[in-house]
Residue frames relative to the residue before (quaternion, step in Angstrom):
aa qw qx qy qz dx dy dz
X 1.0000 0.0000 0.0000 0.0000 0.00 0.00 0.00
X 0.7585 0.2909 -0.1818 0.5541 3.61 0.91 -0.69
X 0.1632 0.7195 -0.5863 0.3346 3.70 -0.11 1.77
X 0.5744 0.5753 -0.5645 0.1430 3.31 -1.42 0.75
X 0.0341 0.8498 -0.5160 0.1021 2.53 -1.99 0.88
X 0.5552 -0.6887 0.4496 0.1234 2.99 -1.02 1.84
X 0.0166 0.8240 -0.5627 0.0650 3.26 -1.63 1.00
X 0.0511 0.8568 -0.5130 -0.0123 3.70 -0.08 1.04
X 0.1309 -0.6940 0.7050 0.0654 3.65 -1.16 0.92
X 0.1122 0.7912 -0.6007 0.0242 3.65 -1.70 0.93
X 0.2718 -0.7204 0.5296 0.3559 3.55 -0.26 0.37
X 0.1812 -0.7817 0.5899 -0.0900 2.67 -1.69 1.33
X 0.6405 -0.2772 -0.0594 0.7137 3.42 0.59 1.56
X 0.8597 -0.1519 0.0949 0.4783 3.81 -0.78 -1.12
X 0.5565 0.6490 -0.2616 0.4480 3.28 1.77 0.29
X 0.1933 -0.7223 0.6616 0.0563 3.61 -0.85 0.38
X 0.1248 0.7911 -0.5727 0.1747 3.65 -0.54 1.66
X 0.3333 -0.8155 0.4713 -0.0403 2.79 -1.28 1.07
X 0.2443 0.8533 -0.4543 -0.0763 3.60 -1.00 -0.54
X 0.1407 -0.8766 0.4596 -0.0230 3.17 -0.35 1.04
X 0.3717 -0.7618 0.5297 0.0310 4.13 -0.74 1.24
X 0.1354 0.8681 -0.4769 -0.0271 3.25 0.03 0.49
X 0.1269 -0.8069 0.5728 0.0691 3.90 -0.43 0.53
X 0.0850 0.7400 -0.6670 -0.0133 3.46 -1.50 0.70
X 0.6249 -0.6649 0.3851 0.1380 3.01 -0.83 1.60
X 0.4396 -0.5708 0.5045 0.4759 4.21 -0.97 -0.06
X 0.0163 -0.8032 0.5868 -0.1015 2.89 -1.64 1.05
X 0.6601 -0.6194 0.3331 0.2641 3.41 -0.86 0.65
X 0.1340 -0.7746 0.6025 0.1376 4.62 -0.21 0.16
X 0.9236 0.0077 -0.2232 0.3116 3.44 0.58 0.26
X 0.8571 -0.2296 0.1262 0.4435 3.35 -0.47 0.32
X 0.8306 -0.0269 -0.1549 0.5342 3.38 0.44 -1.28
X 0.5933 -0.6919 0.3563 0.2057 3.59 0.50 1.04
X 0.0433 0.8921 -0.3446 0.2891 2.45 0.38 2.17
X 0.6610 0.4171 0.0111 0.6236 2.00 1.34 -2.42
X 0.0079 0.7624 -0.6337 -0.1307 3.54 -0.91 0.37
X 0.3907 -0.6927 0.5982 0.0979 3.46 -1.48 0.42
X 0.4685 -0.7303 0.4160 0.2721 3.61 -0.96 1.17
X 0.5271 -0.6017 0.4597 0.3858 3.64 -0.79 0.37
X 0.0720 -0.8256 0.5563 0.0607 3.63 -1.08 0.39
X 0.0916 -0.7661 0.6245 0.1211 3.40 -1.18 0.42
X 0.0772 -0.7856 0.6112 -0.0574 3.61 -0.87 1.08
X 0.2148 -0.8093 0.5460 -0.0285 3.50 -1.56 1.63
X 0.0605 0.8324 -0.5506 -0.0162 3.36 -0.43 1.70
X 0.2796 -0.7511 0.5917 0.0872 3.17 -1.57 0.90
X 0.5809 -0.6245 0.5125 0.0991 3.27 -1.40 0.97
X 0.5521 0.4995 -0.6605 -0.0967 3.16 -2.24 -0.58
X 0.0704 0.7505 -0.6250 -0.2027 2.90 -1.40 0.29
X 0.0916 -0.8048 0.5585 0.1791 3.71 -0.99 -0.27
X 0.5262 -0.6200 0.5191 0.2630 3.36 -1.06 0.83
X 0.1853 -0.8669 0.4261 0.1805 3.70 -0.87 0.99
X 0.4898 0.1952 0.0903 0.8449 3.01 2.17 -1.11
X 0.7454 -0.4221 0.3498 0.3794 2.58 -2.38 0.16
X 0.7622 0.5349 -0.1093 0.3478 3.49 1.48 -1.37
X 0.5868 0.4865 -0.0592 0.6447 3.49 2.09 -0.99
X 0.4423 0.6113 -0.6496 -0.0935 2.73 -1.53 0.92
X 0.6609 -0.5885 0.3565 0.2997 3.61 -1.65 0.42
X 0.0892 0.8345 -0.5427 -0.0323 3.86 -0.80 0.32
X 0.0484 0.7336 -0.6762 -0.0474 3.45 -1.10 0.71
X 0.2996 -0.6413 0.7059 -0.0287 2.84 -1.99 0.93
X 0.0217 -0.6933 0.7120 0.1094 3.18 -1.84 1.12
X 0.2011 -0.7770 0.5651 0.1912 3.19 -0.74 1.02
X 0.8400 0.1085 -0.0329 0.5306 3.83 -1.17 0.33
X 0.1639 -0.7498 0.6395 -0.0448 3.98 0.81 1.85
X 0.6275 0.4261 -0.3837 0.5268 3.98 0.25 -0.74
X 0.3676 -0.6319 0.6375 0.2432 3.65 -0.18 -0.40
X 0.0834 0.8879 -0.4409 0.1012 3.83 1.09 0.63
X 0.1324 -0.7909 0.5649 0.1944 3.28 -0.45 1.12
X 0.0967 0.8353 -0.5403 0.0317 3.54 -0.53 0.84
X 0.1611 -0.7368 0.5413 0.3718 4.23 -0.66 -0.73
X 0.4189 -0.7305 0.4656 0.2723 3.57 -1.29 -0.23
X 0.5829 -0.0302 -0.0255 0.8116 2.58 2.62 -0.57
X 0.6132 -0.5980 0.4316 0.2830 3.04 -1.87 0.66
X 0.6534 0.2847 -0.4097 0.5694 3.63 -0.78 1.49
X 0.8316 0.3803 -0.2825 0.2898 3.65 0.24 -0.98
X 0.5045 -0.6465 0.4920 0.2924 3.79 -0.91 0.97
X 0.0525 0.6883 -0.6992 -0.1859 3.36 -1.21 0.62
X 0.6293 -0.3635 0.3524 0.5896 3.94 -1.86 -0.06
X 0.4992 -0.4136 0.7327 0.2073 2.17 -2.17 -0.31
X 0.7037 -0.3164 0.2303 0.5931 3.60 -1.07 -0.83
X 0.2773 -0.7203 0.6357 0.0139 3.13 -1.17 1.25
X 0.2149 -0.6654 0.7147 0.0159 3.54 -1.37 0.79
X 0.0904 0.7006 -0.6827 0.1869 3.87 -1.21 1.34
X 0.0032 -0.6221 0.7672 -0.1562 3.45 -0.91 1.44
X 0.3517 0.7190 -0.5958 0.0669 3.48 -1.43 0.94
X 0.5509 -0.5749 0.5638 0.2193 3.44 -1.27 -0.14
X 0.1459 -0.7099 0.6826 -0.0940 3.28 -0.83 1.82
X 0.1889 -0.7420 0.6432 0.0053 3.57 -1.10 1.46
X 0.0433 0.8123 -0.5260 0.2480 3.71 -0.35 0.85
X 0.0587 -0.7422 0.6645 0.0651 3.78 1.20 1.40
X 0.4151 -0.6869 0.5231 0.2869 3.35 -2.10 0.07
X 0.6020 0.5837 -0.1057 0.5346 2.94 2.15 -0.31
């Protein structure tokens, strides 16, 4: 019940950055609300950049704090994560 999150994108010379906060709120893993789960906050960062008309490059950090946190009880989630890739998008 208690979730949100804020995202801002801006171009920054030939770049386009971003970042995005994300909160979730304590909550409950099983039925009769027992089990509870710690609140978390997680910080992702952006860039991308146009290489060509048709190419461009993007990386992502997911969770910059290194937040330990769960989505459920038992299951592992990342840590900080690192993504670099290549978006194709002809115009034709």
């Amino acid at each position: 019940r208690q979730q949100a999150s804020f995202t801002a994108d801006m171009p920054l010379g030939e770049w386009n950055v971003g970042a995005q906060l994300q909160y979730v709120g304590k909550r409950f893993d099983n039925a009769s609300n027992t089990v509870s789960l710690d609140p978390y906050s997680l910080i992702n960062l952006t860039a991308s950049r146009h290489i060509d008309s048709d190419w461009r490059v993007l990386a992502r950090v997911n969770n910059l704090a290194n937040t330990s946190y769960a989505f459920a009880n038992g299951y592992a989630t990342a840590g900080r994560t690192f993504y670099v890739g290549l978006i194709w998008a002809p115009k034709k």
